[in-house]
C-alpha positions in Angstrom: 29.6 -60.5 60.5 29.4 -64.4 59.6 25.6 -63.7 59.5 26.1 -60.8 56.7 28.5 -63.2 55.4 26.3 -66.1 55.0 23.1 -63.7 53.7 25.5 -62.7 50.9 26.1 -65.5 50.4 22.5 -67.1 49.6 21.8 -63.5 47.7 24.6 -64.4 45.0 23.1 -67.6 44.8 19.9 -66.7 44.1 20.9 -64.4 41.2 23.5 -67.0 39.9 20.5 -69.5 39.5 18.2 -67.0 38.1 20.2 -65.9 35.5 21.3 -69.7 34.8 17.6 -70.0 34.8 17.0 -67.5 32.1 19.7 -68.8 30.0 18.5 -72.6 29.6 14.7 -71.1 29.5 16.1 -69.6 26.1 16.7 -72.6 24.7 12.5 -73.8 24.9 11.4 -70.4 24.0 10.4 -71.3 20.5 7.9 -74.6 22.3 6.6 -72.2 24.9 5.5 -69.5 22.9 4.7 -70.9 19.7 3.7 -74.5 20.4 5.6 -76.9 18.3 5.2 -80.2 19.9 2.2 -82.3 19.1 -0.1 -84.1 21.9 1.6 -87.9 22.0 -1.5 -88.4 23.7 -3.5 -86.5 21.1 -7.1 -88.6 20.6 -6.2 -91.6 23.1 -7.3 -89.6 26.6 -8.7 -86.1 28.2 -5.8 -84.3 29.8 -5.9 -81.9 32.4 -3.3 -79.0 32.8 -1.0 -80.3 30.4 -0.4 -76.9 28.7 0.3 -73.4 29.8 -2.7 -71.6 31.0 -6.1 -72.3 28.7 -5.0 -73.0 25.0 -1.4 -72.7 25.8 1.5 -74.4 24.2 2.2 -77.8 26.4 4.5 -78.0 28.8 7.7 -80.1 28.1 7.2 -82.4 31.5 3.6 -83.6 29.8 5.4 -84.2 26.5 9.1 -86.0 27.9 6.3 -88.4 30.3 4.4 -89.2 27.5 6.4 -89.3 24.5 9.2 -90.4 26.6 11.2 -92.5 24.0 12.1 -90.0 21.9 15.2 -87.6 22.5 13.3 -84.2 21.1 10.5 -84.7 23.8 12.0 -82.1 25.6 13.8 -84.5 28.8 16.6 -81.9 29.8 19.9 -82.0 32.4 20.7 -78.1 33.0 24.6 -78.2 34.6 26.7 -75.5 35.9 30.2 -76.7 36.2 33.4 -74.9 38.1 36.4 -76.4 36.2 40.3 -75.5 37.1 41.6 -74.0 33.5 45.2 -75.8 34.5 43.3 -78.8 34.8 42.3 -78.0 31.2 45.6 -77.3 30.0 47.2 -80.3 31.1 44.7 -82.8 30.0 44.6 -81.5 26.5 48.6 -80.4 26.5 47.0 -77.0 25.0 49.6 -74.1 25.8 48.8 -71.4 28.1 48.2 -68.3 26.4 46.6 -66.1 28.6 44.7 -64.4 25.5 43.0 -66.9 24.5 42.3 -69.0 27.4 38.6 -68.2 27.2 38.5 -69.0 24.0 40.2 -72.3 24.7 37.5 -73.0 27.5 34.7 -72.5 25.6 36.3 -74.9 22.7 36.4 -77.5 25.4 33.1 -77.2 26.7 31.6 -79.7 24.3 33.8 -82.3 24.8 33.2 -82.0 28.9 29.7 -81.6 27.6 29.9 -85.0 26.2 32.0 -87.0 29.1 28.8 -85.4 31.2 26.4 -87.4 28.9 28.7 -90.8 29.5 27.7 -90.1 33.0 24.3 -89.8 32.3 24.3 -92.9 30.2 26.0 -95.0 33.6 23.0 -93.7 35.6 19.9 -92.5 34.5 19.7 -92.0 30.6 19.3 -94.5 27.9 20.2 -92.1 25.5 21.9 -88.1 25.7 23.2 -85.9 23.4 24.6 -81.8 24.4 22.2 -79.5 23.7 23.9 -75.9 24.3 27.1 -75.2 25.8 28.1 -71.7 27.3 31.8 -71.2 29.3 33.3 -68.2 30.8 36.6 -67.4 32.8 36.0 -66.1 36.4 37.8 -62.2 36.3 38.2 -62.3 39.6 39.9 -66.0 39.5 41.3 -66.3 36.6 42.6 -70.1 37.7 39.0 -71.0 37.0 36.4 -71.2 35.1 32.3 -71.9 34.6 30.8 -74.4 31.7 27.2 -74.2 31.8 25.1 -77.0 29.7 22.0 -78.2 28.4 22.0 -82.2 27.6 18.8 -84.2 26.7 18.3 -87.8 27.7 15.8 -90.5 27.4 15.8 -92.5 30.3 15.4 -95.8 30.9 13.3 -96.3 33.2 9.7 -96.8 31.3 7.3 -94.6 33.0 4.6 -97.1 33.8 0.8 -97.2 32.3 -1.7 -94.3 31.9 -5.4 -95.1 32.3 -6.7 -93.3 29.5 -10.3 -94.4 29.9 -10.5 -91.7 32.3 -9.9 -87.8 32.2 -6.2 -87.4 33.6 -4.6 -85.1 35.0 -1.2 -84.0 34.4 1.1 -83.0 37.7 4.9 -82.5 38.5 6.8 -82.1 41.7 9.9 -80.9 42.6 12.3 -83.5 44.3 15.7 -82.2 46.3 18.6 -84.0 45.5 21.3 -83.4 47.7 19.4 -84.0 50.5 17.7 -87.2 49.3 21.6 -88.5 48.1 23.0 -87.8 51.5 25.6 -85.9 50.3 27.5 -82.7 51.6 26.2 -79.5 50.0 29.9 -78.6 49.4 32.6 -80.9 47.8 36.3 -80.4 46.7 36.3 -79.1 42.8 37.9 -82.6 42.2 34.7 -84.7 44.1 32.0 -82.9 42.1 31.9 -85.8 39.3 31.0 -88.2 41.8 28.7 -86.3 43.6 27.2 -85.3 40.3 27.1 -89.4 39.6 24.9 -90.1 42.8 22.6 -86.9 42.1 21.9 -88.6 38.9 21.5 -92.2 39.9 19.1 -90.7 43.1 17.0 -88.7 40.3 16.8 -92.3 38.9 14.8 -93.4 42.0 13.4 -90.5 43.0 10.1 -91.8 40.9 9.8 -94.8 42.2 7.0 -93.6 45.3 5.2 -92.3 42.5 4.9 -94.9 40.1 3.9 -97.4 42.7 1.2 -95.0 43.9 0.2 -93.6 40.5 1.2 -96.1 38.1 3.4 -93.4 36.0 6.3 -91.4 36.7 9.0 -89.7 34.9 12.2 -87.4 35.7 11.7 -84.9 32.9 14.1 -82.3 34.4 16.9 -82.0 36.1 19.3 -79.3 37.7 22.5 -79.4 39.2 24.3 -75.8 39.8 27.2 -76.1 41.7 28.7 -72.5 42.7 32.7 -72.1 43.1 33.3 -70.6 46.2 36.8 -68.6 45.6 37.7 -68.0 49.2 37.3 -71.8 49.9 38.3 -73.6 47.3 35.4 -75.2 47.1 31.9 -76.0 45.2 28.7 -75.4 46.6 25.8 -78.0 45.4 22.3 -77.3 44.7 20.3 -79.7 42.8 16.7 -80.8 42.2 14.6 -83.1 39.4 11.5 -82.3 38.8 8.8 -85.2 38.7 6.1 -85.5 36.4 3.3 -87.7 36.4 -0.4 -88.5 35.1 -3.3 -89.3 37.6 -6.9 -90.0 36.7 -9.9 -88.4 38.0 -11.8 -90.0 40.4 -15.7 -90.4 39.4 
């Protein structure tokens, strides 16, 4: 039984971050399809797989690494965020009518939206502003509630040099967070700020192996979904940045 239990479990998961997935991929629809951003390395080097299949629209790691000072680049943090709606009610002194508690939520996601970018700003980012916001009310615990964001960031770490004498070639990986922070996967609702504090300042390092090897890194994504469990009373983390980075061909 705790076997079905736990396959369930990673099953809800799965479609939780998928459909999270689809919801922040929305928001870069218009670059991926249609092409908008320029080449910030446009007639300075020869870049390998720095767009979508041949022709393609470039993909928003290449342009965050390379144009990485500028706040449109395309430098995301995607968030999904349990929050207790008394929680809510008591910090903002807002009464609790039950027919229009949704409507209060998603009115507050912004600001929370905006506290998350001061956090940012502590750790990794040089700059952030909120991108999207999205909340809902659990139905099946109404106590609580899920605020999902999109928040771009410049961050301040400078990426390090790119040798464009030489064809390069444009790479990212994909760097687990939780397990690199030390942290528990799981975390009282009230412990996910600071366990959403080291996940950022770990992405802040997470480059550092890179650079030194390649010269260049950049965080040019990162995700942090963490899942209420109801039964619990608890959140369950998942989080990972992805790296992106230039390397030069070898002649």
């Amino acid at each position: 039984m705790r076997i079905l239990q736990i396959a369930c479990g990673v099953i809800f998961f799965a479609v939780t971050l998928y459909y999270g997935y689809i919801m922040f991929s929305v928001a870069n629809v218009a670059n991926t399809v249609f092409g908008f951003k320029n080449d910030p390395l446009k007639g300075q080097a020869t870049v390998h797989n720095a767009r979508h299949g041949s022709g393609g629209s470039l993909k928003d790691g290449y342009v965050a690494l390379t144009d990485f000072k500028n706040l449109d680049a395309g430098r995301v943090v995607n968030i999904v965020m349990p929050v207790s709606v008394k929680e809510l009610l008591k910090e903002t002194g807002a009464p609790a009518d039950r027919d229009m508690i949704e409507v209060f939520i998603s009115g507050q996601a912004p600001r929370i939206a905006e506290a998350e970018c001061k956090l940012l700003v502590k750790t990794i980012a040089s700059n952030c502003r909120v991108k999207l916001t999205k909340a809902k009310q659990f139905k099946d615990d109404p106590k609580f509630a899920e605020i999902r964001m999109q928040l771009e960031f410049v961050e301040k770490q400078v990426p390090g040099a790119f040798e464009t004498e030489k064809p390069l070639n444009y790479q990212e990986v994909d760097a687990d967070l939780v397990d690199s922070a030390g942290i528990y996967a799981e975390a009282w609702l009230n412990e996910f700020k600071n366990r959403r504090a080291k996940l950022y300042t770990t992405a802040a390092r997470a480059c550092d192996p890179l650079r030194r090897q390649h010269g260049n890194c950049s965080v040019t994504e990162i995700n942090v979904l963490g899942r209420w469990e109801k039964r619990e009373e608890f959140v369950v983390i998942r989080s990972n940045a992805t790296l992106s980075y230039l390397w030069p061909e070898r002649t």
